[in-house]
N, C-alpha and C positions, 0 to 999 in steps of 0.2 A: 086297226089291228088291236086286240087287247093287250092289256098288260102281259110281259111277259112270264109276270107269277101265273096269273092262269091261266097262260098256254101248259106252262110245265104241270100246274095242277089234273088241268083236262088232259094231258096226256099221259099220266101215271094212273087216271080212271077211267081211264080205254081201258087199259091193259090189265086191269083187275079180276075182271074174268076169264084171263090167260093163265093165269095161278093155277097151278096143279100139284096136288099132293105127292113128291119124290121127286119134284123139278123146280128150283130156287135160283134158278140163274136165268135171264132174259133181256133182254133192251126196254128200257124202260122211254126213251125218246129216241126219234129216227127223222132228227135233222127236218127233211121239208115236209116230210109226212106228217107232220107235227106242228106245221106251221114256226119252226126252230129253225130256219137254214144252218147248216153249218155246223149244230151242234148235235152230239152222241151222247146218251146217259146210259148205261147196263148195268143191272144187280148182278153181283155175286156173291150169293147165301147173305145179302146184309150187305156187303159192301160195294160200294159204288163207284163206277169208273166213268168222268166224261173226257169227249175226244172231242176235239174243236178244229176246226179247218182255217188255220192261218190268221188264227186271231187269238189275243188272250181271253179270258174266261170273261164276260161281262159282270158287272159291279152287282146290278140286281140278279143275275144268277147263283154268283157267289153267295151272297145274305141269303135268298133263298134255302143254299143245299148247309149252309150251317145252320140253319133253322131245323132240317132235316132228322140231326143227330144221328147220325151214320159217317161210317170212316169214309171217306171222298180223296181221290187220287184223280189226275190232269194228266192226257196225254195227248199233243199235239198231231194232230195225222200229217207224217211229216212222210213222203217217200224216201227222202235220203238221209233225213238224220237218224230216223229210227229208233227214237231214245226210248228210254224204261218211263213207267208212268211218274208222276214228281207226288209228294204229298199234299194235299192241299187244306182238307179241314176233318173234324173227329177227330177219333183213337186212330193212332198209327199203326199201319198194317205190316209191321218188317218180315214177316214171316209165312210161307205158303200156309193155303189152306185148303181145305177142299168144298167142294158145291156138288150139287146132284142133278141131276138129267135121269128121268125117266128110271127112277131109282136106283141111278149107278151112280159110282162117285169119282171126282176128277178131282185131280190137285191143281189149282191155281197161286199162282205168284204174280206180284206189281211189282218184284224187283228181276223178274226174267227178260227183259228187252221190251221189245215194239209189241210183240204177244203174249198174252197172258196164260196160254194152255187149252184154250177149247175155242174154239168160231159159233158163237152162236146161231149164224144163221145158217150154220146146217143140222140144226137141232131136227128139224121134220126126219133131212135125208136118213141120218141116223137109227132114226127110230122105223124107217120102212124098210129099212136096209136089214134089221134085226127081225123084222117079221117074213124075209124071203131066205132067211137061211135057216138052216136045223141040222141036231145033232150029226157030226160025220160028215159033214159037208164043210167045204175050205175058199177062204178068203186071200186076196192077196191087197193088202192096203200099201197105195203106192205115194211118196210124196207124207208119208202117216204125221207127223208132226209129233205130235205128244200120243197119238193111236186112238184118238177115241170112238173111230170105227171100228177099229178092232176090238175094242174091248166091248162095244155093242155084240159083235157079231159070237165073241168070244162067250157073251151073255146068252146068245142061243143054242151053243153047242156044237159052234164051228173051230174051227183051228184054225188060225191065223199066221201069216205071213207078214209081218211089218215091217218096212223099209224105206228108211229116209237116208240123207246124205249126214244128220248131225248123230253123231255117239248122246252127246249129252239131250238130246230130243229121244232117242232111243230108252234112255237109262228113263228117262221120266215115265216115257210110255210105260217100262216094266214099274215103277212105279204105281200108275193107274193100275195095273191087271193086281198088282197086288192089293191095293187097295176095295178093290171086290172081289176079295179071294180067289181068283185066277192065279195058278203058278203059273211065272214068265218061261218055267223050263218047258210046260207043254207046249208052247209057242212059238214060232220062230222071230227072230229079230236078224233084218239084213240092214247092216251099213254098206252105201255106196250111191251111185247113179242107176236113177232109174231105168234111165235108157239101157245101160249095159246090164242090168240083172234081168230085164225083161227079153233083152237078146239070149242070156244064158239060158234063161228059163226055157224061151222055146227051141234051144238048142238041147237041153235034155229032153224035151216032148213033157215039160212041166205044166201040167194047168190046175188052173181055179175055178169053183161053182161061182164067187164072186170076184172083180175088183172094182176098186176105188181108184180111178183117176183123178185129182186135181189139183193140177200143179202149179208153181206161179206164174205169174202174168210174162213174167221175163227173167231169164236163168244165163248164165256162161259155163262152162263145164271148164274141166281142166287146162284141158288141150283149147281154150279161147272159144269153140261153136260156142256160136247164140244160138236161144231158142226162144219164138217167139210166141204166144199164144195164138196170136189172129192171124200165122199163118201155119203153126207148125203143129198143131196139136194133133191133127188128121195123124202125121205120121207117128205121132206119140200113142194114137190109138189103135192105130195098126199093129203095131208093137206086140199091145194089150190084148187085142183080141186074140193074136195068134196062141195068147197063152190062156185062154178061156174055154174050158169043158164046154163039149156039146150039151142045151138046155141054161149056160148060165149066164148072168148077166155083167154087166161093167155102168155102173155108175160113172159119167162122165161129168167134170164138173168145172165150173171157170167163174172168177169175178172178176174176168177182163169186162169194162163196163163199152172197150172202141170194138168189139165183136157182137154182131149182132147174132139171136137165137136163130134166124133161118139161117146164116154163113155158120153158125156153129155145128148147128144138125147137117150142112150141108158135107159139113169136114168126115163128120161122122159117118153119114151115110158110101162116101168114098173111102174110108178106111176100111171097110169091112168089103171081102171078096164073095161075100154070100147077102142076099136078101137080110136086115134088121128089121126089128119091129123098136120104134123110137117112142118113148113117156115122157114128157115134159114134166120136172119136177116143180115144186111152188116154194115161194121162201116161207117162214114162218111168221102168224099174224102179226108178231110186237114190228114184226121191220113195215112199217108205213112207209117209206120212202121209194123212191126207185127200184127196184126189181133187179139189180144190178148181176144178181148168183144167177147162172145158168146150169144148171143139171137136167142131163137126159139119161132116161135109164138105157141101154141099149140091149135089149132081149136078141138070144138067138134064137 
């Protein structure tokens, strides 16, 4: 095995021809794809975040990224502690900033919890998602986190629906839409459970040209239901499609890694009461590693 400096070296010039002009945010190391077990590195606009899997930062790693000269923050991938990234070496980053994706801009923070504001590896979906919508045509982003599908899709000339269970995930989403000149008034923003706004929807006869499904791996609602991914998403897609325009689609998306892509398309296929036409989505290049995102587009 070589040294682990140039593993990290060979793997920062893989991904050099991944650089694109209006897009500064990527994964720079993907663990075993990389010959790294374990370990995560991603840019943002400059500043750099690794994620280690149950171990601390190794001695020659650390020397390495302060040789780097860039701000570096440590976030353990922890499922239950969840903690905000820690400082590690550089200029101290105490304050959000923004990054670009495909020439839009997103605010990112290391001092907001376990996530920083965008999921990189749905950098592709986003960007195909914003080439099947156009002016006058409408989105329903479900599960939106900070919205950066909507503000894609908002980018094409859709009007958006965005809905998650957190206000302060809300307020940032309008954030982003302001931050590329979107007013959040032309848009909607729904706080609550998805399950129940997508029953409401199709109880007004509500529908969308697009939605975004991708929700977590595992959730409890108010009232104590669990909901599981690997078995429960079928009905969460049901849900969904009943509120989807004739002609439009639903992005279905999962990084349960214990559901396999045929049971997942299998859920799918049984959610819907009419014939689908099924697209398997691909992760994007920098993620070398396991394949772990599932997206299917599911066309009516």
């Amino acid at each position: 095995m070589p040294p682990m400096r140039h593993l990290l070296e060979a793997a920062l010039a893989r991904r050099s021809s991944l650089r694109r002009p209006g897009t500064n945010a990527l994964r720079l190391i993907d663990g075993d794809g990389d010959n790294l077990p374990g370990l995560e590195l991603e840019d943002f606009a400059g500043r750099w975040l690794l994620s280690t899997r149950d171990r601390q930062p190794p001695r020659e790693l650390l020397a390495w990224l302060r040789d780097q000269g860039r701000p570096v923050y440590w976030k353990r991938l922890d499922q239950q502690q969840k903690e905000s990234p820690s400082y590690l070496c550089g200029s101290e980053q105490d304050q959000p900033f923004t990054i670009q994706e495909s020439d839009l801009a997103f605010e990112i923070s290391f001092q907001s919890g376990y996530s920083q504001g965008i999921f990189l590896d749905q950098r592709d979906n986003r960007s195909a998602l914003r080439k099947r919508l156009a002016t006058g045509q409408t989105l329903l982003n479900t599960f939106a986190y900070t919205g950066a599908f909507s503000v894609f899709a908002a980018s094409a000339g859709a009007t958006t629906t965005t809905l998650d269970l957190a206000q302060p995930y809300l307020d940032w989403a309008k954030r982003n839409f302001e931050l590329n000149g979107f007013a959040p008034s032309e848009h909607h923003f729904c706080k609550g459970d998805t399950f129940h706004w997508l029953a409401r929807f199709a109880k007004q006869g509500r529908t969308f040209d697009g939605i975004v499904l991708d929700p977590p791996t595992f959730s409890r609602d108010k009232d104590g239901k669990v909901f599981r991914v690997e078995k429960d998403y079928g009905s969460l897609a049901e849900l969904a499609l009943s509120c989807l325009a004739p002609g439009g689609f639903l992005l279905a998306s999962t990084n349960c890694r214990t559901l396999s892509p045929r049971d997942f398309e299998r859920q799918l296929r049984a959610a819907s009461r009419k014939p689908v036409e099924l697209r398997a989505g691909s992760m994007p290049a920098d993620f070398t590693a396991d394949p772990y995102l599932k997206s299917v587009w599911v066309e009516t």
